[in-house]
N, CA, C and O atoms as a printed pandas DataFrame, in Angstrom:
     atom_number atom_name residue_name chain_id  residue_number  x_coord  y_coord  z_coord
0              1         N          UNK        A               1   -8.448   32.322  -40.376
1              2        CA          UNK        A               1   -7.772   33.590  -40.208
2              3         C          UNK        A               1   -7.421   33.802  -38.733
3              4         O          UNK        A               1   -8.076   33.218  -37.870
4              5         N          UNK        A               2   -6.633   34.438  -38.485
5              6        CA          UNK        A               2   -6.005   35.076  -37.312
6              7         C          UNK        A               2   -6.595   35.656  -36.779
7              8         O          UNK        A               2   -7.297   36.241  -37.604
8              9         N          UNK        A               3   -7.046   36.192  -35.106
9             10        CA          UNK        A               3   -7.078   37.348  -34.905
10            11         C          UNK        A               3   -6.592   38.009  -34.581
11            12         O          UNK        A               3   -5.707   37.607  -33.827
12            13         N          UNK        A               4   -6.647   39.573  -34.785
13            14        CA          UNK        A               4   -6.291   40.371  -34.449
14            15         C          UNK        A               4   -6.815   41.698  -33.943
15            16         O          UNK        A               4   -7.682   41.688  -33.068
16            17         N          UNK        A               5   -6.451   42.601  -34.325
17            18        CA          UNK        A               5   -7.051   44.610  -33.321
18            19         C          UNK        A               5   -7.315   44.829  -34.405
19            20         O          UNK        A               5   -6.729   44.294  -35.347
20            21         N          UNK        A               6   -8.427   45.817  -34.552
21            22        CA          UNK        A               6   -8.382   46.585  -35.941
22            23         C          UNK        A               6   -7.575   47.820  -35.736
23            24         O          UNK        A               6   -7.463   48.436  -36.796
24            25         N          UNK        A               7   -6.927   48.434  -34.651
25            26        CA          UNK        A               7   -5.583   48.895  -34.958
26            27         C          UNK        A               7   -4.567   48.740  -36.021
27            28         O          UNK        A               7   -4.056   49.521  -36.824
28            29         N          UNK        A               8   -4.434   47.426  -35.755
29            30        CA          UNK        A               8   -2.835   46.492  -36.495
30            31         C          UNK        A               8   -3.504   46.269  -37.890
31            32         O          UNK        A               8   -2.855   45.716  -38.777
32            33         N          UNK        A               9   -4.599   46.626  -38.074
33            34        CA          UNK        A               9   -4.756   46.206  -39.909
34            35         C          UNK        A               9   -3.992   47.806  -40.590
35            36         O          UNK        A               9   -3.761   48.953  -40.208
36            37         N          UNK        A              10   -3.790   46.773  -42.066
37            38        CA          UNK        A              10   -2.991   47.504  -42.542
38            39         C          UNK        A              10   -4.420   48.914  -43.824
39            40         O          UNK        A              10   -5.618   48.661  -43.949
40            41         N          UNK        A              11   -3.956   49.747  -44.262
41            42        CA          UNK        A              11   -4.592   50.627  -44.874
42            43         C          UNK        A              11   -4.998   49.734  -45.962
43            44         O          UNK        A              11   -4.223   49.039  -46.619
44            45         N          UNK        A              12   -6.653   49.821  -46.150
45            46        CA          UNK        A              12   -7.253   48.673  -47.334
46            47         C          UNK        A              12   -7.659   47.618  -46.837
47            48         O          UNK        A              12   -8.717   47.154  -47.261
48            49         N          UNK        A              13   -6.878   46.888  -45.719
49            50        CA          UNK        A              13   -7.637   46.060  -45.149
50            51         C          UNK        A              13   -9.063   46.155  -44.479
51            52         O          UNK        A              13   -9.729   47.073  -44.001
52            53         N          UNK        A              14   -9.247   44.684  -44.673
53            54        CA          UNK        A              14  -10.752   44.686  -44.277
54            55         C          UNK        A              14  -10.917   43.569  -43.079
55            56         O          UNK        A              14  -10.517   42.405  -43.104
56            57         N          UNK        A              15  -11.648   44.279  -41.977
57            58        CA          UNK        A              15  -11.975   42.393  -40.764
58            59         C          UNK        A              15  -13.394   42.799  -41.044
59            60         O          UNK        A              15  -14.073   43.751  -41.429
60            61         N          UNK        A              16  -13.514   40.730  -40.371
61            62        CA          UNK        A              16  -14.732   41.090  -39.321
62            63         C          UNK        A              16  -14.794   41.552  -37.649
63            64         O          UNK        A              16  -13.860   41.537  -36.848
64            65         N          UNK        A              17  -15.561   41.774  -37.524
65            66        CA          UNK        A              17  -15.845   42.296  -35.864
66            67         C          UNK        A              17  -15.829   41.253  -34.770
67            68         O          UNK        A              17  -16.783   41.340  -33.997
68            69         N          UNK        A              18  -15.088   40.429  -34.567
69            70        CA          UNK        A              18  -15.230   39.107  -33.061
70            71         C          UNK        A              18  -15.801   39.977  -32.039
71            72         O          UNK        A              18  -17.018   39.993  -32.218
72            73         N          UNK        A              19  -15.530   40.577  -31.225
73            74        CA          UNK        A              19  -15.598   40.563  -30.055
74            75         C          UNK        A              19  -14.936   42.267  -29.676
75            76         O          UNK        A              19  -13.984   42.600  -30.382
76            77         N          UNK        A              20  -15.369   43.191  -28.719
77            78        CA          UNK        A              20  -15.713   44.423  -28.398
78            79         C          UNK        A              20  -15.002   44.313  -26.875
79            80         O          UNK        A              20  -15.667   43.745  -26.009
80            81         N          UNK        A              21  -13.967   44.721  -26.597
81            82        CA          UNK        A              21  -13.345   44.329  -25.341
82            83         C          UNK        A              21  -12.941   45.795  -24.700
83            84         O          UNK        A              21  -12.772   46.842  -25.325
84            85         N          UNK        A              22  -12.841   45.592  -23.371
85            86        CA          UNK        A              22  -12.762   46.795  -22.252
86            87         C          UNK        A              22  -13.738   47.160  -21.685
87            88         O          UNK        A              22  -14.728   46.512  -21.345
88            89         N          UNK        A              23  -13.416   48.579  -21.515
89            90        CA          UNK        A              23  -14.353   48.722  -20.100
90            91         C          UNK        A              23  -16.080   48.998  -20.587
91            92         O          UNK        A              23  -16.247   49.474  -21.710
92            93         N          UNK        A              24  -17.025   48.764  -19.933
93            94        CA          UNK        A              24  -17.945   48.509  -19.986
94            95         C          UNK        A              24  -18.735   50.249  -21.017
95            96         O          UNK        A              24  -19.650   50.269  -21.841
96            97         N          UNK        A              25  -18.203   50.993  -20.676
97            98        CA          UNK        A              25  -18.947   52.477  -21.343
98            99         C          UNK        A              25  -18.509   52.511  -22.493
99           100         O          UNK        A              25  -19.243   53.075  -23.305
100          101         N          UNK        A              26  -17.099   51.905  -23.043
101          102        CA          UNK        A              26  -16.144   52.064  -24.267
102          103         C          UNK        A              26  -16.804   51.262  -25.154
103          104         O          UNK        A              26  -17.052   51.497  -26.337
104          105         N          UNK        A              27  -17.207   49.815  -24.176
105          106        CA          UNK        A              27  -18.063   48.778  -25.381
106          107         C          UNK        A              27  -19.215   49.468  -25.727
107          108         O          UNK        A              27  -19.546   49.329  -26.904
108          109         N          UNK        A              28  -19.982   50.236  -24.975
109          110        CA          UNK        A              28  -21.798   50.524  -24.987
110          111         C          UNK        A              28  -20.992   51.685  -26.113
111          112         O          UNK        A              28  -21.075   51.180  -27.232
112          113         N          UNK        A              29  -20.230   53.086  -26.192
113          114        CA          UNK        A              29  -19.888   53.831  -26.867
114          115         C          UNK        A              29  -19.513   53.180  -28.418
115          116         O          UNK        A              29  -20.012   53.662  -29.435
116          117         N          UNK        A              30  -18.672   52.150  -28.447
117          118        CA          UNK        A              30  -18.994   51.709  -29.466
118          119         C          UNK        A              30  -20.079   50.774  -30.104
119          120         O          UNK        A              30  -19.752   50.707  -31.289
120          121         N          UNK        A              31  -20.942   50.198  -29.957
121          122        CA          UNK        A              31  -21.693   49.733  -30.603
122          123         C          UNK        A              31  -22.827   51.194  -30.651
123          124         O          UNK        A              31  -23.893   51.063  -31.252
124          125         N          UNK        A              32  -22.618   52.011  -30.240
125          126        CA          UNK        A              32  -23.175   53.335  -30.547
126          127         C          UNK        A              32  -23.264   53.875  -31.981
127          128         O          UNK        A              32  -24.138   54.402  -32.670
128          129         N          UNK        A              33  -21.871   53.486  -32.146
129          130        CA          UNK        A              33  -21.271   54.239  -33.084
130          131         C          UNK        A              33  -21.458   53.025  -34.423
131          132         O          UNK        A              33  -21.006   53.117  -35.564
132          133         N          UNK        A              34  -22.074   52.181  -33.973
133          134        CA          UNK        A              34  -22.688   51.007  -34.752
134          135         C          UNK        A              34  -21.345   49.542  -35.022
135          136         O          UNK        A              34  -21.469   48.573  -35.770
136          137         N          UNK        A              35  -20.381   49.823  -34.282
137          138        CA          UNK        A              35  -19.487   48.866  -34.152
138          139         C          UNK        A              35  -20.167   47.094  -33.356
139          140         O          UNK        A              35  -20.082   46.790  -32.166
140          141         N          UNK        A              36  -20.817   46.189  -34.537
141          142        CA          UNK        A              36  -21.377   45.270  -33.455
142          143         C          UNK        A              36  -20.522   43.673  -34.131
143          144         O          UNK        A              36  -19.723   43.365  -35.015
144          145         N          UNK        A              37  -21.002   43.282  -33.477
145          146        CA          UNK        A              37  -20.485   41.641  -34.051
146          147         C          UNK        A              37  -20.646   41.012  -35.243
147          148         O          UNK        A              37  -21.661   40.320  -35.162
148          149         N          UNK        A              38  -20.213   40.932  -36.152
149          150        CA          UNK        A              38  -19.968   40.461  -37.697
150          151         C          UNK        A              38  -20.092   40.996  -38.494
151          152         O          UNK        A              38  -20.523   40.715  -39.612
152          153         N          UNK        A              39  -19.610   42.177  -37.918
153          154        CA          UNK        A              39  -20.231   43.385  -38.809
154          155         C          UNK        A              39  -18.508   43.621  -39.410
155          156         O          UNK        A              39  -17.459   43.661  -38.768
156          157         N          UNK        A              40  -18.800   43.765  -41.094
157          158        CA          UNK        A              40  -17.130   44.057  -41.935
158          159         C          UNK        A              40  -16.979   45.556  -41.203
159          160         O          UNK        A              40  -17.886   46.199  -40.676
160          161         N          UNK        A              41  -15.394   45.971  -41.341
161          162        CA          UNK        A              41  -14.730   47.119  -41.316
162          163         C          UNK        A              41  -13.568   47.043  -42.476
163          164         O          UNK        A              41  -12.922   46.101  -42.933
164          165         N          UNK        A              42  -13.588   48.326  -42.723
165          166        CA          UNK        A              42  -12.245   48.485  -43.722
166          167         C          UNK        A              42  -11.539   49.342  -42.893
167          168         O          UNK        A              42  -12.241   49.833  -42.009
168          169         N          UNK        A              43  -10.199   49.730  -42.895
169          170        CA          UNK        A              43   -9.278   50.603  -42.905
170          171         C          UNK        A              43   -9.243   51.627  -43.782
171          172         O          UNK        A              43   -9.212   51.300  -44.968
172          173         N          UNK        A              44   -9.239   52.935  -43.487
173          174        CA          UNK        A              44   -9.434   53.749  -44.562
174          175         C          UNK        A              44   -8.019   54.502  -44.590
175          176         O          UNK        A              44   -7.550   54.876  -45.665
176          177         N          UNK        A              45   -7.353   54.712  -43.376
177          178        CA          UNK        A              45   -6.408   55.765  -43.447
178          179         C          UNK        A              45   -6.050   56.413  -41.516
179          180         O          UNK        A              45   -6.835   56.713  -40.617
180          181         N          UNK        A              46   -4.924   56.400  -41.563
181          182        CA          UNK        A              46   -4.606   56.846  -40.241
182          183         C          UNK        A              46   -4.378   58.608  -40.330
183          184         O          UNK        A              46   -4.236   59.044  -41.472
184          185         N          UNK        A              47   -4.350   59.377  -39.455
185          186        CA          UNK        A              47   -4.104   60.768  -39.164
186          187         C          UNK        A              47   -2.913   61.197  -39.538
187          188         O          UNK        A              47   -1.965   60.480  -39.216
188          189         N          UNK        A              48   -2.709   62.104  -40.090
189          190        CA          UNK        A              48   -0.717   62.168  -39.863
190          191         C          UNK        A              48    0.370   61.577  -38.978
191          192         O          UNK        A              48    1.528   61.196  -39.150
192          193         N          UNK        A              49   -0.701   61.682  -37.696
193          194        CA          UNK        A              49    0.388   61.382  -36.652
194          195         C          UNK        A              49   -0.116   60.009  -35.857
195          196         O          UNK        A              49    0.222   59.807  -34.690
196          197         N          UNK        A              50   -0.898   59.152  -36.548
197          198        CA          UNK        A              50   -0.980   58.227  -36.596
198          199         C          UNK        A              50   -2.472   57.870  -35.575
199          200         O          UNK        A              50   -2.902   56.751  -35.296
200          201         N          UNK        A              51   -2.872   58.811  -35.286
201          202        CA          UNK        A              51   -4.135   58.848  -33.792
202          203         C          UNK        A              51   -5.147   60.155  -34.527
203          204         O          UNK        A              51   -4.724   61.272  -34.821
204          205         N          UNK        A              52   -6.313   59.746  -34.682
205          206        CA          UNK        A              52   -7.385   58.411  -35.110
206          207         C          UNK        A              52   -6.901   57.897  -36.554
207          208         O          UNK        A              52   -6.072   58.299  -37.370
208          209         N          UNK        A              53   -7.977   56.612  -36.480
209          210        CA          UNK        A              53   -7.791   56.249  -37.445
210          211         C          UNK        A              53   -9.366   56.445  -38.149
211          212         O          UNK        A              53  -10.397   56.777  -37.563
212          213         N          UNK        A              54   -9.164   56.100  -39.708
213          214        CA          UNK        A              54  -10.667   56.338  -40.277
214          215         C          UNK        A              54  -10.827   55.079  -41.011
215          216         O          UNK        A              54  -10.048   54.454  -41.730
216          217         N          UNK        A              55  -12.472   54.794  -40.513
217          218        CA          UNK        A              55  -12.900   53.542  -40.925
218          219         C          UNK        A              55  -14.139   53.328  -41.430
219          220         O          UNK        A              55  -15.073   53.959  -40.933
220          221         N          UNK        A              56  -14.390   52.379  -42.538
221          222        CA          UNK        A              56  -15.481   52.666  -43.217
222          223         C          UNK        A              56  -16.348   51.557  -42.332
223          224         O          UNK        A              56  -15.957   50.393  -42.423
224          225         N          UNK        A              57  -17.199   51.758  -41.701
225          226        CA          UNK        A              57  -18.365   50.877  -41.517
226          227         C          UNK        A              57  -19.625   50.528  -41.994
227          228         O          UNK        A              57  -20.540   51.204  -41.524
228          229         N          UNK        A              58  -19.976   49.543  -42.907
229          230        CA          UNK        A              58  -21.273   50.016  -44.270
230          231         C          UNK        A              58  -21.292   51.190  -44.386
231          232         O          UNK        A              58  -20.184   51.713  -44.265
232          233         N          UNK        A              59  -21.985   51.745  -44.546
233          234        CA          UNK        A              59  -22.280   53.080  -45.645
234          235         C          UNK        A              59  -21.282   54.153  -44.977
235          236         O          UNK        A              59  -20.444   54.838  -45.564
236          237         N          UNK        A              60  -21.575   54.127  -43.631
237          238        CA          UNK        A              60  -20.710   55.145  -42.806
238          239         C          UNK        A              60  -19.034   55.211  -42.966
239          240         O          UNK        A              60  -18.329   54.408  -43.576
240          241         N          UNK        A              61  -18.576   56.528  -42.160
241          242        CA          UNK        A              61  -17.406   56.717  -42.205
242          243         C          UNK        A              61  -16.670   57.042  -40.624
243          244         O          UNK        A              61  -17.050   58.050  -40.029
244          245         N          UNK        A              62  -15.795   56.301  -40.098
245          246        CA          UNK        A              62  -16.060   56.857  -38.729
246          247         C          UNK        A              62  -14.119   57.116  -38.477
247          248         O          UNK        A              62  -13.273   56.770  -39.302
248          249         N          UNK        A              63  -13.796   57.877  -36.973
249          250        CA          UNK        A              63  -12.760   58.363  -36.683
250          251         C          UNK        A              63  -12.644   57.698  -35.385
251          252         O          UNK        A              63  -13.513   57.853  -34.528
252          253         N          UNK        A              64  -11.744   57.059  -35.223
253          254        CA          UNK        A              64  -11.691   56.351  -34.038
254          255         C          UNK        A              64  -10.472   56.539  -33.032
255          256         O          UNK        A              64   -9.425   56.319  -33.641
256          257         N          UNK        A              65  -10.287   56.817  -31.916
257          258        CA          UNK        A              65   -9.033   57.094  -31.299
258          259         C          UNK        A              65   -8.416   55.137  -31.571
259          260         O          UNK        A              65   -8.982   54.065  -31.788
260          261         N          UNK        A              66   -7.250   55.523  -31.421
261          262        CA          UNK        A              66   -6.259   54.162  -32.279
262          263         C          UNK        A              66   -6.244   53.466  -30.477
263          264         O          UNK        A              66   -6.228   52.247  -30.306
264          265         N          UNK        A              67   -6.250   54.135  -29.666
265          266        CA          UNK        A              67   -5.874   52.948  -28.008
266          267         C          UNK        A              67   -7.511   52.407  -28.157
267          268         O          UNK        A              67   -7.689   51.245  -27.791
268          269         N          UNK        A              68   -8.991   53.329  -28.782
269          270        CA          UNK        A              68  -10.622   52.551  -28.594
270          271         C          UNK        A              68  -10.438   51.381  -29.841
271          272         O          UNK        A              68  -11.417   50.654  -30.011
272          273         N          UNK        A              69   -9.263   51.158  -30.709
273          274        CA          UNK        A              69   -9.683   50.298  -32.091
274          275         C          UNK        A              69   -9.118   49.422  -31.721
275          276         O          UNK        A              69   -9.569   48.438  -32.307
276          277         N          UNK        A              70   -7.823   48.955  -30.604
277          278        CA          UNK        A              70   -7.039   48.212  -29.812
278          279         C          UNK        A              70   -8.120   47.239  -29.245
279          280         O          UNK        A              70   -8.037   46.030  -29.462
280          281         N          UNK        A              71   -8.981   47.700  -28.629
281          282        CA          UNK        A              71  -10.443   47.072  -28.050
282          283         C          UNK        A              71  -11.019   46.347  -28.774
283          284         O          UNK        A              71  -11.669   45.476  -28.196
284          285         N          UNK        A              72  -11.063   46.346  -30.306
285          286        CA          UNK        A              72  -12.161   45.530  -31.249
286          287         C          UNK        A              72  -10.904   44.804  -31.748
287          288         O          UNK        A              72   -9.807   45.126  -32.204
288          289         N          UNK        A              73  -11.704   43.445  -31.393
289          290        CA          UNK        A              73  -11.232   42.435  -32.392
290          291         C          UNK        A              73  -11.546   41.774  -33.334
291          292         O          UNK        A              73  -12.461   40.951  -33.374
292          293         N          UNK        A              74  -11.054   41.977  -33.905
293          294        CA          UNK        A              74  -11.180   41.171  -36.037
294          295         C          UNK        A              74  -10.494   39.845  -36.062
295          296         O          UNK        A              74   -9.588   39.402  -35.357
296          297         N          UNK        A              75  -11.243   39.264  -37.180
297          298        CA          UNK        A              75  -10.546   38.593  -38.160
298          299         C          UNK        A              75  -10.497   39.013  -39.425
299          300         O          UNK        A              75  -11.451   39.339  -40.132
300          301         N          UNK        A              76   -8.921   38.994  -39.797
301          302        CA          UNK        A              76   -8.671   39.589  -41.394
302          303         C          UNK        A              76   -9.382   38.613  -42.095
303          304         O          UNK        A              76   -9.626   37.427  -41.876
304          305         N          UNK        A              77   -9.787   39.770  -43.421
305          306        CA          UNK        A              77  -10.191   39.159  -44.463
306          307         C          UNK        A              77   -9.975   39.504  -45.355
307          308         O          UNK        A              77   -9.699   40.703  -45.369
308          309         N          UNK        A              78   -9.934   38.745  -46.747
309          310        CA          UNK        A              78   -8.936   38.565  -48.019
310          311         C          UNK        A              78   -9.260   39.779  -48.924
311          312         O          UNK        A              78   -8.661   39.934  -49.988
């Protein structure tokens, strides 16, 4: 698979988590928020106006500004 942002996935899609990129408080803020390495994400749905997006992380449900989801990189999965 490719990688890519979990931005650019489409609604329904699902990655895994590669790699947590930028500035050093944005990475620690997200793995806060339990964003860590091989860990699945789905796409749940963007805002009206397209900023946050909502994402299911195991059990959780989270809201993410769309320039902090630019930062995580995935690989799609089927």
């Amino acid at each position: 698979m490719t990688p890519t942002t979990l931005d650019r996935l489409k609604v329904g899609q699902r990655g895994r988590i590669i790699a947590l990129r930028g500035d050093p408080l944005l990475v620690q803020r997200l793995m806060e928020m339990g964003m860590l390495e091989g860990d699945e994400v789905e796409l749940l749905a963007f805002a009206p106006l397209g900023d946050p997006i909502e994402l299911r992380l195991g059990d959780s449900r989270l809201s993410v500004r769309r320039a902090d989801a630019a930062r995580v990189e995935v690989e799609s999965l089927p």
